[in-house]
C-alpha positions in Angstrom: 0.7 35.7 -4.7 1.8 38.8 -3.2 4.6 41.4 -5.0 6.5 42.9 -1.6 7.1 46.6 -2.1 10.7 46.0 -3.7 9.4 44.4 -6.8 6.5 46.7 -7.1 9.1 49.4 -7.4 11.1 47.6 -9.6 8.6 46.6 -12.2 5.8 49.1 -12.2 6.6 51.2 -14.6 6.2 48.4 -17.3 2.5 49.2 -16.5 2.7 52.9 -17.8 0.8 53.8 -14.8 -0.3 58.1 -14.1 0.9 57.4 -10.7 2.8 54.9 -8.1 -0.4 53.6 -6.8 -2.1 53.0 -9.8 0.5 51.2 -11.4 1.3 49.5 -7.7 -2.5 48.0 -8.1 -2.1 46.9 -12.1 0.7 45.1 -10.8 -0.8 43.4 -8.1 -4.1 42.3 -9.9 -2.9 41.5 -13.3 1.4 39.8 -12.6 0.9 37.7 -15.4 0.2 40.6 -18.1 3.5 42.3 -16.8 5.8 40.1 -15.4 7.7 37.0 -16.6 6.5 33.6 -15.2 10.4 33.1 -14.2 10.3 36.4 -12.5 7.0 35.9 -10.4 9.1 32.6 -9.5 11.8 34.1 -8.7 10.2 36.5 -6.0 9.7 33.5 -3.7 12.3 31.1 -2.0 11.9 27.5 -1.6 11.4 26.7 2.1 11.2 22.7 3.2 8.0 21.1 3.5 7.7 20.7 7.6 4.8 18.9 9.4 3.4 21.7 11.8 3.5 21.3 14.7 0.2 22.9 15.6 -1.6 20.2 13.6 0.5 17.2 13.8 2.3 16.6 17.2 4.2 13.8 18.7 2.7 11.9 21.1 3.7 10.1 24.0 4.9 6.3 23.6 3.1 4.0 26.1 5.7 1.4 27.9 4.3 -1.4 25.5 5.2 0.5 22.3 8.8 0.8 24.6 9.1 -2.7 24.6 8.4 -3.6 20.9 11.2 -1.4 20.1 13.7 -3.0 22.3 12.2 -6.7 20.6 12.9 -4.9 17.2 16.7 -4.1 18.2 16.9 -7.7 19.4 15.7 -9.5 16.4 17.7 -7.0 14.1 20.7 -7.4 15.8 20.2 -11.1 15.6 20.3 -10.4 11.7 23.1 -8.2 11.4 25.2 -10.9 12.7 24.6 -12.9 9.2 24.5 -10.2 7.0 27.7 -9.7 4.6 28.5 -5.6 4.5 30.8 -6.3 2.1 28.6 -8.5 -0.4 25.8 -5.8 -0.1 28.4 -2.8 -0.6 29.0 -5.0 -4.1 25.5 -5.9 -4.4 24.2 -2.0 -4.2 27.4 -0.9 -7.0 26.1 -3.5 -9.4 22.3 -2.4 -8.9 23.3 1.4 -9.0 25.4 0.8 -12.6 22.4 -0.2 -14.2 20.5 2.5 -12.9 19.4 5.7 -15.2 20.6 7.8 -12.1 19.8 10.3 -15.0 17.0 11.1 -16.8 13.4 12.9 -17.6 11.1 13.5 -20.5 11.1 16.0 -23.4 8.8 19.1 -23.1 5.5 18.4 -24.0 2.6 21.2 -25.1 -0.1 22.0 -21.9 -3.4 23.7 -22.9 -0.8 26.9 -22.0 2.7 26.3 -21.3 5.4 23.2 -22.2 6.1 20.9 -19.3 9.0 18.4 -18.6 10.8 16.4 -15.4 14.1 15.4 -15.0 15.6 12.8 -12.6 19.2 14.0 -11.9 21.9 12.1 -10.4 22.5 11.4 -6.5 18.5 13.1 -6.8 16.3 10.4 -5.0 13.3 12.5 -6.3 12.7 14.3 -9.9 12.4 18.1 -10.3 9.4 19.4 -12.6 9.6 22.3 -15.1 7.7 24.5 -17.7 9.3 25.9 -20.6 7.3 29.2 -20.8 8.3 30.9 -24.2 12.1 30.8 -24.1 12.3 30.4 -20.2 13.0 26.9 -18.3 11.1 27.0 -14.9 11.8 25.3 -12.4 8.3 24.5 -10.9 8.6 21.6 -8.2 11.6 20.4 -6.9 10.7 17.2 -4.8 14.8 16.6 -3.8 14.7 20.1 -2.2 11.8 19.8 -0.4 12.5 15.6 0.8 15.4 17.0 2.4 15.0 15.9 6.7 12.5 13.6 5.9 13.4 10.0 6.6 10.3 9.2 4.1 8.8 11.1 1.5 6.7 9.5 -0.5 4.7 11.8 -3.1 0.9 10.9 -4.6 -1.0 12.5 -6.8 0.5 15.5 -8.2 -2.1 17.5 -10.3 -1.7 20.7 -12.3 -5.0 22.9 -12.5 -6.7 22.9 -15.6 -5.6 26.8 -16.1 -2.6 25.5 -15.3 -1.9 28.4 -12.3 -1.9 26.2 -9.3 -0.1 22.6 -8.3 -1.5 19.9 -5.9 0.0 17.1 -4.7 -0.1 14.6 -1.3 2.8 13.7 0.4 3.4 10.6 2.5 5.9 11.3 5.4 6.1 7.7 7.2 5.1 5.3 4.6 1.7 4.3 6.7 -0.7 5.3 3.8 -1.5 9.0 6.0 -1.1 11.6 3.5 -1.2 15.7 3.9 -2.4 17.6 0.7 -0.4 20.9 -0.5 -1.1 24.0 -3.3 0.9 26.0 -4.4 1.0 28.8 -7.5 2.5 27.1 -10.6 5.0 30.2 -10.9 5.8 30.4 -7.0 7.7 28.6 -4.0 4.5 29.7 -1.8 3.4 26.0 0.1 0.3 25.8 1.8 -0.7 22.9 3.6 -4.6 22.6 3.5 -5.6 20.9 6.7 -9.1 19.2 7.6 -11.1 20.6 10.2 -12.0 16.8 11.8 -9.4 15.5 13.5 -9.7 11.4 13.0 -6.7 9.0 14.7 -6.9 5.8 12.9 -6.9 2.3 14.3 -3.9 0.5 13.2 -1.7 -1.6 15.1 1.6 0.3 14.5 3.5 2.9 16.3 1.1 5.4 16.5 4.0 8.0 17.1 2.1 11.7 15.6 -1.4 12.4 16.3 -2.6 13.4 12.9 -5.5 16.1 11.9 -5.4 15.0 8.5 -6.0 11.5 7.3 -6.0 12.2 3.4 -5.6 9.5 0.8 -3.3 11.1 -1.1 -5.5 11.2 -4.0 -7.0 14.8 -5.0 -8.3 16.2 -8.6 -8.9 19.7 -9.7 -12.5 21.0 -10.5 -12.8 22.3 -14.2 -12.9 25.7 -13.3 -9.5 25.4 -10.9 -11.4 26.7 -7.9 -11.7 23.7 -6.2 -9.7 20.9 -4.9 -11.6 17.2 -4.3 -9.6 15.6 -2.0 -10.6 12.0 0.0 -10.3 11.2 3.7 -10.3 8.1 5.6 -11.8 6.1 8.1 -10.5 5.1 11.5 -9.5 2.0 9.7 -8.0 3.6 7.0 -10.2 3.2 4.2 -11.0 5.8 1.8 -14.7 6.8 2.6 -14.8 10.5 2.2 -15.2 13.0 -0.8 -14.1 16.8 0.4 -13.4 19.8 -1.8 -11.8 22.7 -0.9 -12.1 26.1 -2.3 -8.9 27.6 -2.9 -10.8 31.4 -3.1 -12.8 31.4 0.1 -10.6 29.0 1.7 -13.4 26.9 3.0 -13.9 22.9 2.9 -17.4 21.1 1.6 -18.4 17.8 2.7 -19.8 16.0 -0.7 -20.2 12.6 -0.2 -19.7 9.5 2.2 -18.9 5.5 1.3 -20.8 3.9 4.3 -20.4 0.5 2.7 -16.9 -0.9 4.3 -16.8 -3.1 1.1 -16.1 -0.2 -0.7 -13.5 2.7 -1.1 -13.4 5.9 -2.7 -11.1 7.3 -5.6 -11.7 10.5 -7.8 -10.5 11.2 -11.0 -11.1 13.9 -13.7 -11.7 13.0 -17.3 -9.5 13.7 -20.9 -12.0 16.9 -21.5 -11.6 18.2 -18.1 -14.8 18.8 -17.9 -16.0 16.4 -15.2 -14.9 15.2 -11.8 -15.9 11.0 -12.0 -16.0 9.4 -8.1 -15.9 6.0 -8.0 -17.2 3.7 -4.9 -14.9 -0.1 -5.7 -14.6 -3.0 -4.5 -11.4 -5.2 -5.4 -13.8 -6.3 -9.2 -17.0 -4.1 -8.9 -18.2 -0.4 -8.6 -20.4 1.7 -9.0 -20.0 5.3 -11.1 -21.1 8.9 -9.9 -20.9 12.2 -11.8 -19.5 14.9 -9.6 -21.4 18.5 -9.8 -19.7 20.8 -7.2 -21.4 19.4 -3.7 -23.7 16.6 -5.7 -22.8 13.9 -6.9 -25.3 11.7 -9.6 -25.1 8.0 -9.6 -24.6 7.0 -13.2 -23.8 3.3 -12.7 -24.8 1.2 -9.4 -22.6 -1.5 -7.9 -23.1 -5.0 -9.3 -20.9 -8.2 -8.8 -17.8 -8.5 -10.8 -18.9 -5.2 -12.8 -16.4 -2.5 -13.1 -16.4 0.7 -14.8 -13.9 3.2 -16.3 -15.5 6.6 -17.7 -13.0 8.7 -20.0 -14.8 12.3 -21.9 -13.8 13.7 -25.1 -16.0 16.2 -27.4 -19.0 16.4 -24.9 -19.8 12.7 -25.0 -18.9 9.5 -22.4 -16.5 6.6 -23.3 -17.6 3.8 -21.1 -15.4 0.5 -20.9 -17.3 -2.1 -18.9 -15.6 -5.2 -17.7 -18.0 -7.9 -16.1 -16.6 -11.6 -15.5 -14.3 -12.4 -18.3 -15.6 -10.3 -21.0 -14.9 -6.5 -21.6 -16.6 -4.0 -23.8 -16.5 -0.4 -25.0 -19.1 1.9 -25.8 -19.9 6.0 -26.3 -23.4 7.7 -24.1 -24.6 10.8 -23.7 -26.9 10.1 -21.0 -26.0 6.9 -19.7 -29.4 5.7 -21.2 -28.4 4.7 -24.7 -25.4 2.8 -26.1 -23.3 3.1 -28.8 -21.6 -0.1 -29.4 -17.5 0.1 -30.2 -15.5 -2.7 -29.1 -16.1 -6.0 -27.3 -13.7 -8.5 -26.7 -13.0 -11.7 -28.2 -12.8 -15.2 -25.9 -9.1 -15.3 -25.5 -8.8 -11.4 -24.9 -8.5 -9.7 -21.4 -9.3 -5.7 -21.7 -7.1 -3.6 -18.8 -7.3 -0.3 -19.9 -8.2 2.6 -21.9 -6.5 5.7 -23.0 -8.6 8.2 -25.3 -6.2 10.2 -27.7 -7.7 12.7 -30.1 -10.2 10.4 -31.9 -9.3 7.2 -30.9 -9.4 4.7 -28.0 -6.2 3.3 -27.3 -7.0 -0.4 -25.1 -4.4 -2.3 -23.5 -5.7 -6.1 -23.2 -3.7 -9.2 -22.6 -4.7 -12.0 -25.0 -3.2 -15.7 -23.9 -1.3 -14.3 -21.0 0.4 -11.6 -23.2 -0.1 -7.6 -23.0 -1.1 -6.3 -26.6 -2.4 -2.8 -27.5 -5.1 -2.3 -30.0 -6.3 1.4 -31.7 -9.8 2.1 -32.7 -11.6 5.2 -34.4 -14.7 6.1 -32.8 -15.3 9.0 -35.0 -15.2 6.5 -38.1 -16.0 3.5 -36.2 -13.2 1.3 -37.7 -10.5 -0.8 -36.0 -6.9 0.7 -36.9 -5.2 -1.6 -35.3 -5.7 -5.1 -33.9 -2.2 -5.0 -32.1 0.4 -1.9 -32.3 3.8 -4.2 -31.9 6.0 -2.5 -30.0 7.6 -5.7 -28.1 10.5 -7.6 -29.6 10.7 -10.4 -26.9 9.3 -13.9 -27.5 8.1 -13.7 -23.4 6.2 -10.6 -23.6 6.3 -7.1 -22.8 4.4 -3.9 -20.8 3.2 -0.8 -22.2 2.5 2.3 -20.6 1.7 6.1 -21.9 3.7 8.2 -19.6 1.6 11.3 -17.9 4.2 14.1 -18.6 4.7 12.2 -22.5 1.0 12.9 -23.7 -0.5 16.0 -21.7 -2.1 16.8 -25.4 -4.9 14.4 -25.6 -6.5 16.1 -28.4 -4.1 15.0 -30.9 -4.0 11.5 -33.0 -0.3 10.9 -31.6 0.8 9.2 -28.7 3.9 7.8 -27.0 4.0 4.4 -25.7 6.9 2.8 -23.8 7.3 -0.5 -23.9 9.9 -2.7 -21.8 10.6 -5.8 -20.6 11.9 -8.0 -17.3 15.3 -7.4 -18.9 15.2 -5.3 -21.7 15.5 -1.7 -20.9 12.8 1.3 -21.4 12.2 1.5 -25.5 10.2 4.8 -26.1 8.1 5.1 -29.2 5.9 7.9 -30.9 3.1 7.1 -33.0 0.7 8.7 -35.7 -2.3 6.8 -35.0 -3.7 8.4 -38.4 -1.9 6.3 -40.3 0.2 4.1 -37.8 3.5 5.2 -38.2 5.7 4.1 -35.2 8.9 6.1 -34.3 11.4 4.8 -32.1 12.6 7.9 -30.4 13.9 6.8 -27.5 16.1 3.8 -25.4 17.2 3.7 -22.2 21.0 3.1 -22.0 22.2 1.0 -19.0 25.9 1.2 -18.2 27.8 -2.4 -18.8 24.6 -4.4 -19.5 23.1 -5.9 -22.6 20.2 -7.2 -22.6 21.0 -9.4 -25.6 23.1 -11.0 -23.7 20.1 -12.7 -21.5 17.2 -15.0 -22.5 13.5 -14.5 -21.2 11.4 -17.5 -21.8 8.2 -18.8 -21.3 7.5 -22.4 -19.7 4.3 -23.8 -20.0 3.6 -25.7 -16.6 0.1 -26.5 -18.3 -1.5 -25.2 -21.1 -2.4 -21.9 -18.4 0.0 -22.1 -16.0 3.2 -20.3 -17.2 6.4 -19.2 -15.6 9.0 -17.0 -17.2 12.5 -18.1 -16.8 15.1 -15.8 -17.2 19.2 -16.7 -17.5 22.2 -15.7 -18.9 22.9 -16.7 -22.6 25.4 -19.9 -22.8 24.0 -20.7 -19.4 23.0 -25.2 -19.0 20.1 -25.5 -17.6 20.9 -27.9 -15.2 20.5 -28.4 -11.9 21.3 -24.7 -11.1 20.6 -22.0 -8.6 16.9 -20.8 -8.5 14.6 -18.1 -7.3 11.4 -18.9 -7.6 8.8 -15.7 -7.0 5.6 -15.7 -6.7 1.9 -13.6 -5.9 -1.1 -14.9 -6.8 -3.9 -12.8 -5.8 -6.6 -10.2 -6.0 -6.1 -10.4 -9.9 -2.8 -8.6 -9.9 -0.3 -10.2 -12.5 3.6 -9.2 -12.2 3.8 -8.4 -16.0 7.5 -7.4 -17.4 9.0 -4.4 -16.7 12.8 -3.3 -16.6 14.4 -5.0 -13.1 17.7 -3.6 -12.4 17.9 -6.1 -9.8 17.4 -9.4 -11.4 21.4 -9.8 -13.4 23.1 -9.8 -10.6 21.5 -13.2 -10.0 21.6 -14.2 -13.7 25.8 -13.0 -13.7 25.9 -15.6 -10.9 24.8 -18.7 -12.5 21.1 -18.2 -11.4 17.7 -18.7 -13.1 15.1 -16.2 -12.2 11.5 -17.6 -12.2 8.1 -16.1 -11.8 5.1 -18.6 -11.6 1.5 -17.2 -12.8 -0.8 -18.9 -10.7 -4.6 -18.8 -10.3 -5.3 -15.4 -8.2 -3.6 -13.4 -10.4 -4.7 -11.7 -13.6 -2.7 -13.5 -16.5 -6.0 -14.9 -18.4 -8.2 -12.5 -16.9 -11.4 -13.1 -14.2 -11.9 -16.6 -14.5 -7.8 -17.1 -14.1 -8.5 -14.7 -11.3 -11.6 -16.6 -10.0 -10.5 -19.9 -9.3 -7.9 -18.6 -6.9 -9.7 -16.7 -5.0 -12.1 -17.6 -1.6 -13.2 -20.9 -1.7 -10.7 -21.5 -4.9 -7.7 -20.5 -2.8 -5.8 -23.4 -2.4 -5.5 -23.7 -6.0 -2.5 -21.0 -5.8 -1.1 -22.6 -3.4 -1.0 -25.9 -5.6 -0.3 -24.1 -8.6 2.7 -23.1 -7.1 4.2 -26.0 -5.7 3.5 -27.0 -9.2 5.7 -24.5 -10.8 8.1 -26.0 -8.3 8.4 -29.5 -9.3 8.2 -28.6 -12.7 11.5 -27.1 -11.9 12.8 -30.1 -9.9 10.9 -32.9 -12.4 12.4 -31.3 -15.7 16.4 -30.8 -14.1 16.2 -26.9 -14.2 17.1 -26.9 -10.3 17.3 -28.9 -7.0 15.5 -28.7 -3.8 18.8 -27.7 -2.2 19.1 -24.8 -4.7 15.7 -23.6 -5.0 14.7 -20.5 -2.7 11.2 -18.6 -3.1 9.8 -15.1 -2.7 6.7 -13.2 -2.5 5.8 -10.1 -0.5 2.6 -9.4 1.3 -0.6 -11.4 -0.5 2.7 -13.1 -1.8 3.8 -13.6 1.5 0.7 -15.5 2.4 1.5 -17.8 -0.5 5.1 -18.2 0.3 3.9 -19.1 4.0 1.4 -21.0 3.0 3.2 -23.6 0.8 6.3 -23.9 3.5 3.7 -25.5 5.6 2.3 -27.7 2.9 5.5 -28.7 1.3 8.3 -27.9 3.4 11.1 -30.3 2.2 10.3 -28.9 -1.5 12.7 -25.5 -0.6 16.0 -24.9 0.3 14.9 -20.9 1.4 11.8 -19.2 1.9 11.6 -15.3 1.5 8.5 -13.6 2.8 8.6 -9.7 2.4 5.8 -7.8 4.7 3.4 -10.8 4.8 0.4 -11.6 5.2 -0.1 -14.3 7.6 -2.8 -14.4 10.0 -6.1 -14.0 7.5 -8.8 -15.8 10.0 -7.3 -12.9 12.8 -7.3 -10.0 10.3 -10.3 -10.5 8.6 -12.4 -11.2 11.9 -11.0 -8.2 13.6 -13.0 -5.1 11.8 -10.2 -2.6 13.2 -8.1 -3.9 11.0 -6.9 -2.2 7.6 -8.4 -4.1 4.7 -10.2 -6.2 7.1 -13.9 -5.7 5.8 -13.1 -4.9 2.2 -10.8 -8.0 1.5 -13.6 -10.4 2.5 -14.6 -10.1 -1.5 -11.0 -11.8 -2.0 -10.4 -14.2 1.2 -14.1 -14.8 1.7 -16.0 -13.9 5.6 -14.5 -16.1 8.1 -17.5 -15.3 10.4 -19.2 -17.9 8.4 -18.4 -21.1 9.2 -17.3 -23.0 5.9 -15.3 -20.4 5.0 -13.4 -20.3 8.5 -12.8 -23.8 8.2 -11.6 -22.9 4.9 -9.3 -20.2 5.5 -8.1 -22.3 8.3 -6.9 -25.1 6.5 -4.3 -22.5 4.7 -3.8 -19.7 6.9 0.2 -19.8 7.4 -0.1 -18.5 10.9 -2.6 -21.9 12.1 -0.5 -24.7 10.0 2.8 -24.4 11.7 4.0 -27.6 12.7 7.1 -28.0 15.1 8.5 -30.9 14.1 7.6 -29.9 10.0 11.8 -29.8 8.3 11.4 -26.0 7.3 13.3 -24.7 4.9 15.9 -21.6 5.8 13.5 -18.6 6.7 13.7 -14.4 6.1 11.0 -12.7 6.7 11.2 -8.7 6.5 8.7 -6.1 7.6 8.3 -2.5 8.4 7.6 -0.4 11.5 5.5 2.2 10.0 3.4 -0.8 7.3 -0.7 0.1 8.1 -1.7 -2.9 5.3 0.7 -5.7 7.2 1.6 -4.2 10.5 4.5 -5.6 11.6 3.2 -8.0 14.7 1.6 -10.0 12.7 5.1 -11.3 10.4 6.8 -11.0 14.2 4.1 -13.3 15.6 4.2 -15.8 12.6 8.0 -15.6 13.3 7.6 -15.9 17.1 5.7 -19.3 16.7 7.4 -20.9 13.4 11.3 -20.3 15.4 10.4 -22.9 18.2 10.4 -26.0 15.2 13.1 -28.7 15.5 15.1 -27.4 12.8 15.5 -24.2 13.8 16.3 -25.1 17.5 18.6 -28.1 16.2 20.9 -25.3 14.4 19.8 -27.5 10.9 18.0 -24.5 9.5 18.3 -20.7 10.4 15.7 -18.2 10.7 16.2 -14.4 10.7 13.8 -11.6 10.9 14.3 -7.7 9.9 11.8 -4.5 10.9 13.3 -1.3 9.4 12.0 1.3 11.4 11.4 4.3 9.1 9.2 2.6 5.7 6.0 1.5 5.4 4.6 -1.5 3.5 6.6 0.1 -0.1 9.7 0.0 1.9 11.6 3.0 1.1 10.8 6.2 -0.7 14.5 7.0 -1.6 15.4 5.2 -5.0 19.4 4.8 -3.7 17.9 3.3 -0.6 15.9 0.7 -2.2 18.9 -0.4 -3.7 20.4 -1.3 0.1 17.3 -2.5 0.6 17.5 -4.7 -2.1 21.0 -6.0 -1.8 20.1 -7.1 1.7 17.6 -10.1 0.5 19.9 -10.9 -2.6 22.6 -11.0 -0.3 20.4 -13.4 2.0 19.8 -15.5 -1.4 23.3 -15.7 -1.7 24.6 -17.0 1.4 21.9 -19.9 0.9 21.9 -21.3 -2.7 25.1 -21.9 -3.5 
């Protein structure tokens, strides 16, 4: 950074300099050995992030782009009509009493310097600090720099490994189109780093800035902290490009290109820090390289339903292989030999792995619930089959916060562990000799979570729901949600919803079905739901349904479901196959049209989710696809349930025309034209497919479909 002429006069003659410029100089080549890291900070001033204009410009709106907007105001007006101000004003008080509007984590040891966040209240985004000796610094402060910025979504943010430089990717529309900034740990000094080729992407939303940089968001440090590795995208927005830049000569290096459209690109560093790991994934397989400055070495090639997670500790690999339904982990030096550590049992499901000091931490799920075993790789033994940190019957989630375990050298970890309705528990263990510390709980203003019941109903032996309801609640016949997903092997597993009692307070049960697709009992849960398979999470779901109905937990009249995007799909999917089943269908940004979308190669996701739809060029699977696709099975004289769909201007996974064209076609049925059913349609204009950035926002955002719910089980 540079020290203007007033601070060189105030501080040089710490340096005990012969003369002005020789202690000028000392100052300006060695700050650190002189000056305070809170002073260096406080020579700069925090100025707001802006997009340049030089780089990224506006760009004029064609008279089609005109007239979607004025279809937007008409459909949104059209729901404003039915929406209850007052009930959401209620809606977003209850929601924001059971927020932690304040919190943050406890200073935790660097390689250097102590580092913490904390989330303070009417703050939408946390501030990050170093404790340096006896000085608290603030180091990034994401509410200062949101500020004019309708959207501000932040990615990765990375500290250098010698901890004197930050990087992070900001999102500034919520379209997946990120811009990558450095900055000195100790400073306020922002620099954008821009790439040279300038590549507008294909997407069919409002293309309203021409962008020059089309980063992922996603961007490691090099060991030495020269370099920044940093991915681009395609025209149609897949990751496909490995870059570094070098913060000293200020120059960017092309390293490697995906050219398989099956595949996209992530980097990551390793616990030693002393490799860059790129991997090249499909949605269950990829392949492995080992980063060295502009080469990179292929250490593991693409096979089906083979993937691979590479962790580094004490100059040797930790390699956790999952192929089909079994998982194992093992150590390598040179990729060539194997040293065998862990494989996993029939009923077990390995997720992931996190390496503390000498032990491998794996998170698994075994019969549909998470668990979290602890092994010694030094001594080769098994410390623990399963840590128990959950207290529910239903299950929990575990996670090891970033900023909580920056030291992975030590044999101590912290672990938090929550559930749909029990609040963030925070727990510190000695994995020497297991010890388990409960050293923190989240506190939630006028809620106890004792006063609720999560439990598990088994539809079949491996199709589950979770119920959840208020205590002292019959479970008869009463108001239901019903929510759902069901693909690419992503499970909804338990975590703290703010959201859910203010259905439960009014006399609702809250359900989620697990159906095939998703990830509950691992690949082969995953694989029968899944191209050819797919109708069997449709069925699975209607399932969960009349489970409901048979066994008196709810009506037809008082059953509404959810799901949002690839849940979407589902949700659309099964109104067409079982209409009369629902009293109200909720589809958030979905996915409708997959014979369209997967054809058209333009598309986002188009070519890569052919591994989890299947290729409709081919003519089985067309037919396939076709006898699901929500968008082909509409039917005008079908009895619909009551409809809200939601999408979002700026979405590049689910742009909006394609819920607007589903909604288009499905308003013209009988029941909809008769006035026996309503249908209603919302496009915010400033989110993307996460709706908002802004953590009060969501809470608005939120209250609107609960306040739909509402008006329509009663």
């Amino acid at each position: 950074m540079t020290i203007t002429r007033k601070y060189l006069r105030k501080y040089r003659s710490r340096t005990f300099a012969r003369n002005k410029n020789h202690g000028n100089n000392l100052l300006k080549r060695h700050s650190t050995k002189y000056l305070t890291a809170k002073e260096l900070f406080n020579m700069t001033k925090l100025k707001r992030i802006k997009i340049s204009n030089k780089k990224t410009k506006k760009i004029k709106v064609s008279n089609e782009i005109k007239d979607r907007m004025k279809m937007i105001d008409y459909i949104n007006r059209k729901y404003k009509k039915i929406a209850r101000p007052h009930k959401i004003k209620t809606l977003v008080n209850e929601f924001k009493s059971r927020m932690k509007e304040e919190s943050g984590s406890i200073p935790i040891q660097g390689k250097k310097n102590k580092f913490y966040f904390k989330q303070k209240k009417g703050h939408n985004y946390p501030t990050y600090y170093a404790k340096v000796g006896c000085d608290d610094i603030e180091i990034l402060n994401l509410e200062a720099l949101s500020k004019n910025h309708a959207y501000f979504s932040v990615e990765d943010i990375n500290l250098s490994y010698d901890e004197n430089y930050i990087a992070f990717a900001i999102d500034f529309t919520g379209n997946r189109l990120c811009k990558l900034f450095i900055k000195p740990t100790f400073s306020n000094d922002y620099k954008e780093i821009y790439v040279n080729k300038k590549t507008n992407p294909l997407v069919n939303t409002h293309n309203m800035l021409s962008y020059s940089t089309l980063n992922s968001g996603n961007c490691v440090w090099s060991c030495d902290s020269k370099l920044i590795y940093y991915i681009t995208y395609d025209k149609a927005i897949r990751p496909c490009k490995l870059y570094y830049y070098n913060i000293e000569t200020k120059k960017h290096h092309f390293v490697y290109e995906e050219k398989d459209k099956n595949c996209s690109l992530s980097v990551s560093g390793v616990e030693s820090g002393n490799h860059i790991v790129l991997y090249s994934s499909t949605y269950n397989a990829s392949k492995v390289f080992i980063v060295t400055d502009k080469h990179v070495n292929c250490v593991y090639s693409l096979k089906k339903d083979v993937d691979y997670l590479l962790s580094h500790m004490y100059s040797t690999w930790i390699v956790f292989k999952n192929y089909n339904n079994k998982s194992k982990i093992y150590l390598t030096n040179d990729f060539k030999k194997e040293r065998q550590c862990i494989i996993s049992k029939p009923y077990q499901q390995f997720q992931n792995i996190q390496i503390q000091g000498d032990y491998i931490i794996v998170f698994y799920k075994s019969k549909g619930f998470n668990k979290i075993m602890a092994y010694n790789y030094c001594d080769k033994k098994m410390k623990s089959k399963n840590i128990k940190l959950c207290q529910k019957d239903s299950g929990c989630s575990f996670n090891m916060p970033y900023f909580n375990n920056l030291n992975q050298y030590i044999n101590q970890c912290y672990i938090n562990s929550h559930s749909f309705l029990m609040p963030i528990k925070g727990y510190f263990i000695d994995l020497t000799n297991m010890s388990i510390k409960n050293v923190y709980e989240q506190k939630v203003t006028n809620f106890n979570y004792k006063n609720y019941n999560e439990k598990i109903l088994y539809v079949t032996k491996d199709l589950h729901i979770i119920m959840m309801y208020k205590k002292g609640l019959g479970l008869r016949n009463k108001k239901c949600v019903l929510w759902g997903y069901g693909s690419y092997g992503v499970t909804r597993d338990p975590e703290f919803d703010i959201f859910i009692p203010s259905l439960l307070n009014r006399g609702f049960i809250f359900c989620i079905g697990y159906v095939r697709g998703d990830g509950r009992h691992g690949h082969r849960w995953y694989n029968e739901g899944r191209l050819m398979n797919k109708m069997n999470s449709f069925t699975d779901f209607i399932d969960c349904a009349k489970y409901l109905i048979k066994y008196n937990y709810t009506t037809s009249k008082r059953l509404a479901i959810w799901g949002r995007s690839a849940g979407g799909l589902l949700i659309g999917a099964t109104i067409n196959m079982q209409p009369e089943l629902f009293h109200l269908a909720i589809l958030g940004v979905p996915f409708l049209d997959p014979v369209n979308v997967l054809l058209n190669e333009n598309n986002p996701l188009a070519v890569e989710s052919r591994i989890e739809w299947g290729d409709p060029n081919k003519k089985k699977v067309h037919e396939y696809i076709s006898q699901y696709s929500p968008q082909e099975n509409i039917k005008l004289n079908k009895k619909y349930p009551n409809i809200y769909i939601y999408s979002n201007l700026n979405d590049t996974l689910v742009p909006y025309m394609e819920p607007y064209n589903f909604y288009n076609k499905i308003k013209e049925a009988d029941v909809f034209k008769n006035g026996k059913r309503d249908i209603y349609m919302q496009i915010k204009k400033k989110y993307g497919h996460s709706q908002s950035s802004k953590r009060y926002e969501k809470l608005n955002e939120m209250a609107e479909i609960y306040d739909i719910i509402l008006k329509y089980i009663i």
